[in-house]
C-alpha positions, 0 to 999 in steps of 0.5 A: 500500500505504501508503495502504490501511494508513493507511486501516485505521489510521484505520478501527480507530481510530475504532471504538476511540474510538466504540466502546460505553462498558463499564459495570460493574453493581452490586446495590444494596439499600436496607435489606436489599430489592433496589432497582436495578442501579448502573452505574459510569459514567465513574467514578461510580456511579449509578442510572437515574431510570427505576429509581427511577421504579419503585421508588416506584410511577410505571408509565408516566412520571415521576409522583412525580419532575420531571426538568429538565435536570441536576436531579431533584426530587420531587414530593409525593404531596399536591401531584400529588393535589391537582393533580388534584383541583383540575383535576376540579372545575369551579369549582376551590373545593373542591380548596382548601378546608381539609377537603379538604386534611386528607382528602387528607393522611389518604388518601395514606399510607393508599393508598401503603402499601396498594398495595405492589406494582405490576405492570408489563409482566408483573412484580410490583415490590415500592415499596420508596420513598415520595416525602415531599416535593417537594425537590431530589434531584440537580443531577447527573443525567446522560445516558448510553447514552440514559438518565438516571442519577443518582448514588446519593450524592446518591439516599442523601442525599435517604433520609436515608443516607450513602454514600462511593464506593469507590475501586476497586470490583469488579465482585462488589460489591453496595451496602448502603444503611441508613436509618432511618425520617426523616420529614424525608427527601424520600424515605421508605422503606417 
């Protein structure tokens, strides 16, 4: 009898221990527009890199961003085209020449604010991002539950926001993001 209580004991235990970390959700707005969901994980509050994926537009796999590690970065939309372009033309002269780079430069922003909806698996997502820049957004992305999560002080810091973290927030709390319009910023907001 001792035996099988000590079994049980061990068993319970164990499924207290392995058991699925509760993860409390948060809505959070950039300038007024819904944005993501943000988890408080392990007291940090944060974002899924596949929320800001498809904020700024990326359908199918990270295309404005580059995760490596614990580190997110961006990159600009100026250098993924003319990556491409240099990658199509045979000889690869064009893609460097200066006026190609002014056309390229003239055509991004252009293109960026015209198509400000994406459609995926059957929903419309409005852009509500726009990568600026290649910089560094996070040295703190983490994986949890299989996915990676960045924290949203430091996605507030690459817009150009500030964001402190509540001590306790509630579980009704939704998170209001403001930034103005900082051509300075690695992400941008549309």
């Amino acid at each position: 009898m001792k035996r099988i209580l000590v079994f049980a004991l061990c068993v319970i235990g164990f499924m207290l221990i392995a058991a699925p970390t509760p993860v409390e959700y948060h809505q959070v707005f950039v300038n007024g527009k819904p944005f993501a969901k943000a988890g408080l994980v392990n007291g940090i509050i944060a974002v899924r890199v596949r929320d800001l994926a498809t904020a700024a537009g990326d359908t199918v796999a990270l295309e404005h961003f580059k995760l490596n590690g614990g580190t997110l970065t961006t990159v600009s939309d100026v250098t993924s085209q003319a990556m491409k372009v240099k990658d199509a033309s045979p000889t690869g002269k064009d893609a460097g020449s200066p006026a190609q780079k002014v056309r390229e430069a003239a055509l991004v922003p252009a293109v960026a604010k015209a198509q400000t909806q994406v459609k995926m698996k059957g929903e419309t997502h409005a852009l509500i991002i726009v990568v600026r820049k290649a910089g560094n957004v996070s040295n703190n992305v983490f994986m949890f539950q299989g996915e990676a999560w960045v924290p949203l002080k430091d996605f507030a810091t690459a817009i150009g926001a500030s964001f402190t973290q509540p001590a306790s927030p509630s579980p009704t709390d939704s998170f209001q993001l403001n930034a103005p319009s900082n051509v300075n910023a690695l992400i941008g907001l549309l």
